[in-house]
SEGUKOL-395425 format. One record per atom (N, C-alpha, C, O): residue number from 1; y, x, z; residue in one letter. Coordinates in pm, 1 decimal. Example, Ala and Ser with C-alpha at 12.3 -4.5 7.8 and 13.67 -1.06 7.14 Angstrom:
# residues 2
   n        v        u        w res
   1   -569.0   1319.0    780.0   a
   1   -450.0   1230.0    780.0   a
   1   -330.0   1320.0    780.0   a
   1   -331.9   1423.6    846.5   a
   2   -225.0   1285.0    708.0   s
   2   -106.0   1367.0    714.0   s
   2      3.0   1290.0    787.0   s
   2    113.8   1340.9    803.9   s
This chain:
# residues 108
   n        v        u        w res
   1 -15854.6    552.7   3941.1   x
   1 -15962.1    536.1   3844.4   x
   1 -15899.5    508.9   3708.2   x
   1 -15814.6    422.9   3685.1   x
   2 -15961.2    606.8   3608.5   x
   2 -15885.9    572.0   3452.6   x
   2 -15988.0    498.3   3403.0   x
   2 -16103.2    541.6   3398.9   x
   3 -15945.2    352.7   3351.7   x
   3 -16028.7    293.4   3227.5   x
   3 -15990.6    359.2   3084.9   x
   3 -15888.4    420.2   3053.6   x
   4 -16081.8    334.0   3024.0   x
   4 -16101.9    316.0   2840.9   x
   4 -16134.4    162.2   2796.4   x
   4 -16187.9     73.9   2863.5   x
   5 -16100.2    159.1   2702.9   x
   5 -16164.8    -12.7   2621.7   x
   5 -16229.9     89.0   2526.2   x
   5 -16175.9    191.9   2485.6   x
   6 -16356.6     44.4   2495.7   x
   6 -16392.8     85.0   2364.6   x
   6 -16422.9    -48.9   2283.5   x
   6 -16463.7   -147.1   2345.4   x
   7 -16400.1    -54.7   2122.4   x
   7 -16465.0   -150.3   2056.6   x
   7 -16549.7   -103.2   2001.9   x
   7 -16530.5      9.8   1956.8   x
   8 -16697.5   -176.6   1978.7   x
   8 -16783.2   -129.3   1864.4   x
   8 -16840.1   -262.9   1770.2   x
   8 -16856.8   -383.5   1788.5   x
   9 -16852.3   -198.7   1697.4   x
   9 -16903.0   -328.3   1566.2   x
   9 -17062.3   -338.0   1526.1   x
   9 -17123.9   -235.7   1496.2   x
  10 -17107.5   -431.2   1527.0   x
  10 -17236.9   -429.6   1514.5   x
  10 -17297.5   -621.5   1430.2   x
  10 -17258.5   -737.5   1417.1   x
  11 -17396.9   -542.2   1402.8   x
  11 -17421.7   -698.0   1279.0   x
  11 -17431.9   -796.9   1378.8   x
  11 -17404.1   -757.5   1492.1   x
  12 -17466.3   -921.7   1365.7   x
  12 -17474.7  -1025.3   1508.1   x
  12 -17612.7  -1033.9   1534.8   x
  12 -17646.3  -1112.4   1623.5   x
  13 -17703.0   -966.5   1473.8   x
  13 -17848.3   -996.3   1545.3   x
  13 -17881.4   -883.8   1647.3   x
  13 -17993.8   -864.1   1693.6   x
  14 -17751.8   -801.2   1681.1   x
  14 -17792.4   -687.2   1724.3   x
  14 -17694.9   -707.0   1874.1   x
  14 -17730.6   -645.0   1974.2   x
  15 -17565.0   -802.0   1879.4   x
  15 -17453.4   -844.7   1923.8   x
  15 -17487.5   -824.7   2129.6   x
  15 -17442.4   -757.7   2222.5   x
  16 -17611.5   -949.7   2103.3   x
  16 -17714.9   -978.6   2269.9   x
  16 -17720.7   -852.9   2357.1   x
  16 -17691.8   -826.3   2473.7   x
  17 -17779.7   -773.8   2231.4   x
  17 -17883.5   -638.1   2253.3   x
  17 -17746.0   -521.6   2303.1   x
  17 -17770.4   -440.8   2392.7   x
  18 -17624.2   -523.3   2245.5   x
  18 -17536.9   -411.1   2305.2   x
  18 -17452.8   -460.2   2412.1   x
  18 -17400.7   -385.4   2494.8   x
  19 -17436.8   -612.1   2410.2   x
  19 -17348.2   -656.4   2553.3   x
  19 -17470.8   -622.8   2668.3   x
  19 -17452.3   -570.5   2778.2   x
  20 -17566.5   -656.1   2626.2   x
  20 -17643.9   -628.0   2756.7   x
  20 -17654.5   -492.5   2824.3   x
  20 -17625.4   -465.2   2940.8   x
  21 -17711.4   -396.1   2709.4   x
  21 -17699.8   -234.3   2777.1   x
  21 -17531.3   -195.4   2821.4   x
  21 -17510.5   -133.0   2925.4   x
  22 -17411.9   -240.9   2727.8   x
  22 -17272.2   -241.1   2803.7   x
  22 -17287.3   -240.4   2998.6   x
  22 -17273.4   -157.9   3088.9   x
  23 -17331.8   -419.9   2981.7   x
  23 -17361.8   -436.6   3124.4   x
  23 -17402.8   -330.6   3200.7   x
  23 -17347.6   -270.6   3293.0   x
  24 -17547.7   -312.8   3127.1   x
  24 -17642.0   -265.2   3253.3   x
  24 -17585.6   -100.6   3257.8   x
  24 -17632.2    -26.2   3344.1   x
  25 -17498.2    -56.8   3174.4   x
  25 -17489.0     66.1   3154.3   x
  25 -17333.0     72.6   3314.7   x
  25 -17326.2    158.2   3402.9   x
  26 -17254.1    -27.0   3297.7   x
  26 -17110.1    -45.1   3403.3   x
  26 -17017.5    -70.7   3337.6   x
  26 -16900.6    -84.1   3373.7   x
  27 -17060.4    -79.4   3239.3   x
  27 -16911.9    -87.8   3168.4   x
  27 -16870.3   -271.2   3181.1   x
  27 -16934.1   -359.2   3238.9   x
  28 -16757.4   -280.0   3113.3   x
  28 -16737.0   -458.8   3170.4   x
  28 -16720.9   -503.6   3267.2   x
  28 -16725.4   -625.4   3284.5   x
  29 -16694.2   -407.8   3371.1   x
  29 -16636.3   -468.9   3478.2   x
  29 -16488.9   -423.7   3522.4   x
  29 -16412.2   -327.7   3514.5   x
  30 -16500.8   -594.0   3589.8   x
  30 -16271.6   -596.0   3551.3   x
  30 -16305.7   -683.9   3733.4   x
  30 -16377.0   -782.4   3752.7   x
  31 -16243.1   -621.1   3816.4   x
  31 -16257.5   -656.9   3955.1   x
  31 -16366.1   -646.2   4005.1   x
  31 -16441.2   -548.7   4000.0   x
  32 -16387.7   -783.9   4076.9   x
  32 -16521.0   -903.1   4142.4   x
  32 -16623.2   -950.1   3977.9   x
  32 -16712.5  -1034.3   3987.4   x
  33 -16591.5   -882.1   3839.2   x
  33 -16657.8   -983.0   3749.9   x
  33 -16740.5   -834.6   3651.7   x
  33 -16700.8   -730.3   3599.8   x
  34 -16854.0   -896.4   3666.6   x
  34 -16938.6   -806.5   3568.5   x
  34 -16964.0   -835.7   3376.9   x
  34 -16962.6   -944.3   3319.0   x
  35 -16979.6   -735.6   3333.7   x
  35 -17063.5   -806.3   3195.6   x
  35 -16945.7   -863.0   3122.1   x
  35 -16975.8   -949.4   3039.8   x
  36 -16775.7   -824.1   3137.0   x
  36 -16667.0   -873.2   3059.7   x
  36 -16654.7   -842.5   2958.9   x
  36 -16680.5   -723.0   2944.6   x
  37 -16621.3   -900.1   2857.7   x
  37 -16593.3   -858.1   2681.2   x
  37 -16574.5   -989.7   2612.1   x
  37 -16604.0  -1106.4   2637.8   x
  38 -16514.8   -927.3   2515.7   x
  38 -16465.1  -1007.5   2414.9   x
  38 -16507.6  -1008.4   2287.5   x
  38 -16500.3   -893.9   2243.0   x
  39 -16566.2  -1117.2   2174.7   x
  39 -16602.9  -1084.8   2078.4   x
  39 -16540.9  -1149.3   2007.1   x
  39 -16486.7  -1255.0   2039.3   x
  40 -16536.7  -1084.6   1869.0   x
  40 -16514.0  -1220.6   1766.8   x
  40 -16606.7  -1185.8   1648.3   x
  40 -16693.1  -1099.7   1664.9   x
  41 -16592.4  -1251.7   1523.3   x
  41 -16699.0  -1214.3   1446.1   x
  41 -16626.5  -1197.2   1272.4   x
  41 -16527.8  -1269.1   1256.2   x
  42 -16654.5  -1138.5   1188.2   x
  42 -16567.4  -1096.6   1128.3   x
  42 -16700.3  -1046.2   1015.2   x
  42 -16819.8  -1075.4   1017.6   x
  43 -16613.9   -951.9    911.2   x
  43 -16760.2   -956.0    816.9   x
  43 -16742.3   -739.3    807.0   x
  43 -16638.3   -675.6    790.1   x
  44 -16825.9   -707.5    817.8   x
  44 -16851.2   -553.9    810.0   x
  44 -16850.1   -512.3    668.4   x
  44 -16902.2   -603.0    603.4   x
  45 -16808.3   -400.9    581.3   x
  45 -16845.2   -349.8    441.7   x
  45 -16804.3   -232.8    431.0   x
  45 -16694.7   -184.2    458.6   x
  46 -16945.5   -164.3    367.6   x
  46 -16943.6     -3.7    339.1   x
  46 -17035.4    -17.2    268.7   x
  46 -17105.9   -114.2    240.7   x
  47 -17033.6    145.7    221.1   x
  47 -17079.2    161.1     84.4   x
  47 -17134.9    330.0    131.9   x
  47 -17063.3    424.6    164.6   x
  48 -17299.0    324.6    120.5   x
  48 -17367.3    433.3    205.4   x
  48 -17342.7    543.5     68.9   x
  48 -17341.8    469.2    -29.2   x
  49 -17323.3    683.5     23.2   x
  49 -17341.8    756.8    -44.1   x
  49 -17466.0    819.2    -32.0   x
  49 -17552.0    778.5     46.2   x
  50 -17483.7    940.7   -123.8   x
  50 -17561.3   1022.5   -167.8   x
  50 -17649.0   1029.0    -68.5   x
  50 -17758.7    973.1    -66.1   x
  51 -17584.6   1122.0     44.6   x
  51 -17656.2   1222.2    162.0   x
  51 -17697.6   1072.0    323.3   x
  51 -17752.5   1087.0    432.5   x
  52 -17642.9    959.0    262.4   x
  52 -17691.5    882.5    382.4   x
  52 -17812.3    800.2    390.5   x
  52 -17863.9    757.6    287.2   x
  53 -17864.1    773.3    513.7   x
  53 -17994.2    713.6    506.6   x
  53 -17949.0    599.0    529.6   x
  53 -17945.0    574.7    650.2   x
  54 -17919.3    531.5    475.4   x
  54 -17878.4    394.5    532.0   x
  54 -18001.1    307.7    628.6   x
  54 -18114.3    307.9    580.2   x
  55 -17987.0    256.6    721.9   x
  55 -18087.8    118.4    795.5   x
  55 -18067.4      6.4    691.7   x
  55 -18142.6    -41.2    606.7   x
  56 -17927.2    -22.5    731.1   x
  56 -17919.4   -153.9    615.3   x
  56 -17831.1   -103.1    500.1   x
  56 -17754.6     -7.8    515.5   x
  57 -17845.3   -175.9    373.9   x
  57 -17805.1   -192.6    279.3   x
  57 -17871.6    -28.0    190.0   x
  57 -17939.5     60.8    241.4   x
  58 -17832.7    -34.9     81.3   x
  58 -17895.6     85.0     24.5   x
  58 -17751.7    168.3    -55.2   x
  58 -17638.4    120.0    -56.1   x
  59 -17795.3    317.6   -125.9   x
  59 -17680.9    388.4   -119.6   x
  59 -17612.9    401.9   -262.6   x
  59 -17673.5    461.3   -351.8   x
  60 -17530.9    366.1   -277.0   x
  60 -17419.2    357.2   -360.7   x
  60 -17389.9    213.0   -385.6   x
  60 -17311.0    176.4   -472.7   x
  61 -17440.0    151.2   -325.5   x
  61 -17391.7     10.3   -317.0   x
  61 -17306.7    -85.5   -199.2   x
  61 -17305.3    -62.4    -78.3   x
  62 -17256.6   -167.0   -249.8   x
  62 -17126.0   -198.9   -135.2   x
  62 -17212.7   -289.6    -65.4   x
  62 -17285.9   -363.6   -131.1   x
  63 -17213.1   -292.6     63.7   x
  63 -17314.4   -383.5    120.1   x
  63 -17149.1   -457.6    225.5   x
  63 -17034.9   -418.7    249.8   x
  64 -17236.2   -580.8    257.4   x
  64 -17160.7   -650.3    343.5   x
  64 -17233.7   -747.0    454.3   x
  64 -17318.0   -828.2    416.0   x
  65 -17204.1   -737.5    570.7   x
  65 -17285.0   -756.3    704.1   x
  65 -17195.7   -892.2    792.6   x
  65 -17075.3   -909.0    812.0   x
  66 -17260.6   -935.8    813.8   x
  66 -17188.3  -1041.1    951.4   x
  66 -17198.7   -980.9   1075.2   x
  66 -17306.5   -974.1   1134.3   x
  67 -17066.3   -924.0   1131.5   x
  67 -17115.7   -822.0   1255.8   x
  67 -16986.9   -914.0   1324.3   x
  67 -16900.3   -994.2   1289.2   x
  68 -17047.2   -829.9   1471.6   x
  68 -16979.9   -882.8   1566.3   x
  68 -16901.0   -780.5   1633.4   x
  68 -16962.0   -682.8   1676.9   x
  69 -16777.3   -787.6   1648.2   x
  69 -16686.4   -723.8   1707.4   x
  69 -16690.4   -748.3   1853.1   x
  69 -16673.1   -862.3   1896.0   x
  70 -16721.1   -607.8   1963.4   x
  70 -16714.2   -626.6   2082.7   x
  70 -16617.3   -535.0   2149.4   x
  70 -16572.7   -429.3   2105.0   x
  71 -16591.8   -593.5   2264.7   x
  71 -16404.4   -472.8   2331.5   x
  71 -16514.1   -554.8   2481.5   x
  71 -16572.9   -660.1   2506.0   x
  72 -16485.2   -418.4   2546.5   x
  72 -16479.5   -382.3   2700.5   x
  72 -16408.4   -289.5   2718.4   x
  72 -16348.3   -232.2   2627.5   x
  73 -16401.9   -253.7   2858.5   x
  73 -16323.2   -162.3   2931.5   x
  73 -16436.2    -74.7   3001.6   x
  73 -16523.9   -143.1   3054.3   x
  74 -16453.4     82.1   3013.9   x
  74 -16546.3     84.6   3129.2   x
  74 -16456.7    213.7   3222.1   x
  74 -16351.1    246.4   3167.8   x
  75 -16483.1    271.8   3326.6   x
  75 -16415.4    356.5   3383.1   x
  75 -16446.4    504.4   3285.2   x
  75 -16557.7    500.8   3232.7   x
  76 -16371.3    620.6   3256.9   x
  76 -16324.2    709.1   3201.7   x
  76 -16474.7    770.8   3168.6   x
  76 -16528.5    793.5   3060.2   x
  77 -16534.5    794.2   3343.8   x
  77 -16654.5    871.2   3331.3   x
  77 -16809.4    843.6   3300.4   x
  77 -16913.4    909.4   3298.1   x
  78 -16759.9    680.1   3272.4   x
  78 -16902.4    614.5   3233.6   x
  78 -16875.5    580.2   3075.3   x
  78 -16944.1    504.4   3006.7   x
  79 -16754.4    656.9   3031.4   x
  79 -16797.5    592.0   2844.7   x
  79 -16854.1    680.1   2756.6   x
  79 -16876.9    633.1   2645.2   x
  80 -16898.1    853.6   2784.6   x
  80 -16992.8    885.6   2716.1   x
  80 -17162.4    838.8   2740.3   x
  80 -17252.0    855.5   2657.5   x
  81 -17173.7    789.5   2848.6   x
  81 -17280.5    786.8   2886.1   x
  81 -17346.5    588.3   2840.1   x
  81 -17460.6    543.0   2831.3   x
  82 -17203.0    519.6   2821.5   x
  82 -17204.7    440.8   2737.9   x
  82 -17220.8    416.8   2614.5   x
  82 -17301.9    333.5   2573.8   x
  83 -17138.8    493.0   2532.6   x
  83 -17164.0    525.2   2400.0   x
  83 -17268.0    588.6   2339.2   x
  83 -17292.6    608.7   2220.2   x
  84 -17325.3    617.0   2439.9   x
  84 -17493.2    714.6   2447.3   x
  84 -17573.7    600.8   2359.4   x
  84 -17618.6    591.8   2245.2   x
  85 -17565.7    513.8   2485.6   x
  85 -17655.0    413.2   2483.2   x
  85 -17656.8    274.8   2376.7   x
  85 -17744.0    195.1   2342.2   x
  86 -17504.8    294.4   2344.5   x
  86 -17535.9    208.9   2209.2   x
  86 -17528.5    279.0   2096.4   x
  86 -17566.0    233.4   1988.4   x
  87 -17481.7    390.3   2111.5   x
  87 -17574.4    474.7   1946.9   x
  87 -17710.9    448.2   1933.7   x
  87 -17755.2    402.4   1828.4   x
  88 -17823.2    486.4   2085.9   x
  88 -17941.3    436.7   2076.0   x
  88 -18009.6    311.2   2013.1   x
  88 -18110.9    287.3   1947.4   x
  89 -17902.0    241.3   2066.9   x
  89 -17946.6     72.3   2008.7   x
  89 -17889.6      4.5   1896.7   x
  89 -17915.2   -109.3   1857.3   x
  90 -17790.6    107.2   1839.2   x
  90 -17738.3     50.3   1719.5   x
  90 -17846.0     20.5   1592.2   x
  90 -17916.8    116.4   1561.2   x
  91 -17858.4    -68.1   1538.5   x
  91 -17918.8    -69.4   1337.4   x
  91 -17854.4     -8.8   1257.0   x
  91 -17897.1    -17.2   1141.8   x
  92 -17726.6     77.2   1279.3   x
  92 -17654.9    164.5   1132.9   x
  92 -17698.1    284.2   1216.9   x
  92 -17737.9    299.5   1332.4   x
  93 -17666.1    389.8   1076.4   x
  93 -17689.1    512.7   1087.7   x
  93 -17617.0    558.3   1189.0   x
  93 -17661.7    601.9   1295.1   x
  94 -17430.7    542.5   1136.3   x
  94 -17329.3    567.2   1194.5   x
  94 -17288.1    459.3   1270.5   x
  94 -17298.0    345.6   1224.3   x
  95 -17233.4    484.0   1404.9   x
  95 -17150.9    399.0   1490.0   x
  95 -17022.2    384.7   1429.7   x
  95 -16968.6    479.6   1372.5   x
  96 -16958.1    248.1   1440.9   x
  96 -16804.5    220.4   1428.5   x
  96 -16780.6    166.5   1534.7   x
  96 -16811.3     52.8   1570.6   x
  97 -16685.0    302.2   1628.1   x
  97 -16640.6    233.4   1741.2   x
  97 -16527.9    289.4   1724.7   x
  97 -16501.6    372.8   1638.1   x
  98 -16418.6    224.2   1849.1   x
  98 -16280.6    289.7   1888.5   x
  98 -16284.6    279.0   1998.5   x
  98 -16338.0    180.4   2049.2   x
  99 -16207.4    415.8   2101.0   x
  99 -16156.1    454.7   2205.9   x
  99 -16061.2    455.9   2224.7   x
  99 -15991.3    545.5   2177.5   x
 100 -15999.6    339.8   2317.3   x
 100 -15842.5    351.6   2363.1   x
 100 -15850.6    364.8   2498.0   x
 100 -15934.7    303.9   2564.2   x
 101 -15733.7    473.2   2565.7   x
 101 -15655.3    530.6   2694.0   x
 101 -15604.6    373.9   2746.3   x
 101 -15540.1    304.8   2667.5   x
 102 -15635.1    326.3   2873.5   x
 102 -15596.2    216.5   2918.2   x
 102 -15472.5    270.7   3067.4   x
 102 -15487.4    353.7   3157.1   x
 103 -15375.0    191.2   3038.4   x
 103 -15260.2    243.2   3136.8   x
 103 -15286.1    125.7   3231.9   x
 103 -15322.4     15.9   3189.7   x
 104 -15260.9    159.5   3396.1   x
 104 -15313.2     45.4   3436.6   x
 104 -15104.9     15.0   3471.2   x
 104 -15005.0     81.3   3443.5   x
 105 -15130.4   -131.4   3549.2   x
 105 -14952.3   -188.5   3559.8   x
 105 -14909.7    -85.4   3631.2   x
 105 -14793.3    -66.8   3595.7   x
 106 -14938.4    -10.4   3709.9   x
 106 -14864.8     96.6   3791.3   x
 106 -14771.2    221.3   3779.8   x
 106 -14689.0    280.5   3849.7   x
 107 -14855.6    235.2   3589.4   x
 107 -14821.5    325.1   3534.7   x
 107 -14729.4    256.9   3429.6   x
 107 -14716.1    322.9   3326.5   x
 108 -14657.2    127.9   3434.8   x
 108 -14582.2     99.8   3333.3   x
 108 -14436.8    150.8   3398.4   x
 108 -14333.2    141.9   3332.5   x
C-alpha cells in the first residue's frame, strides 16, 4: 500500500469542517488510529487579481487570514477522491495544498 501526506491550508473557522470530511473521507489513518493529523496555525496572504473571484478578501488587495495548516497521510488511491472533497468545502476560490510520495521504512 502507497501513502501520500497531503497538506492543505485553510482559515481556522473552516479547520473542524476539513479534519472531519479528511476523516470521514479515510484519510488519517496510521495503523489501529483514525482521524490523524497535525496542525499548526500560522497566518495565510495573497493578493486576488483581475480575473479572480475572490470568497475572502477582495482583488488587488493583499489580504491576510489566520489559517490553519493541516498534514495527513491517506493511501495513494483515496487522495483524489480526498482532495475532491475539500475543494468542495474549502472558503477560497483556489486550494493551497501539497502532495508528498511517502516511502514506507522498508523502502529505506
Amino acid at each position: 500500500m502507497k501513502n501520500v501526506k497531503i497538506v492543505v491550508f485553510t482559515p481556522l473557522s473552516h479547520a473542524d469542517k476539513i479534519r472531519a470530511i479528511i476523516g470521514k473521507a479515510g484519510g488519517g489513518i496510521i495503523g489501529n488510529y483514525s482521524d490523524c493529523s497535525f496542525s499548526s496555525i500560522g497566518t495565510g496572504r495573497f493578493k486576488p487579481n483581475d480575473k479572480a473571484k475572490p470568497r475572502i478578501g477582495q482583488t488587488n488587495k493583499l489580504e491576510e487570514v489566520k489559517e490553519e495548516k493541516i498534514e495527513f497521510i491517506c493511501e495513494k488511491t483515496k487522495a483524489k477522491p480526498i482532495i475532491k472533497e475539500i475543494k468542495d468545502t474549502r472558503p477560497y476560490e483556489e486550494v493551497a495544498l501539497d502532495i508528498y510520495p511517502i516511502l514506507s521504512e522498508d523502502e529505506l
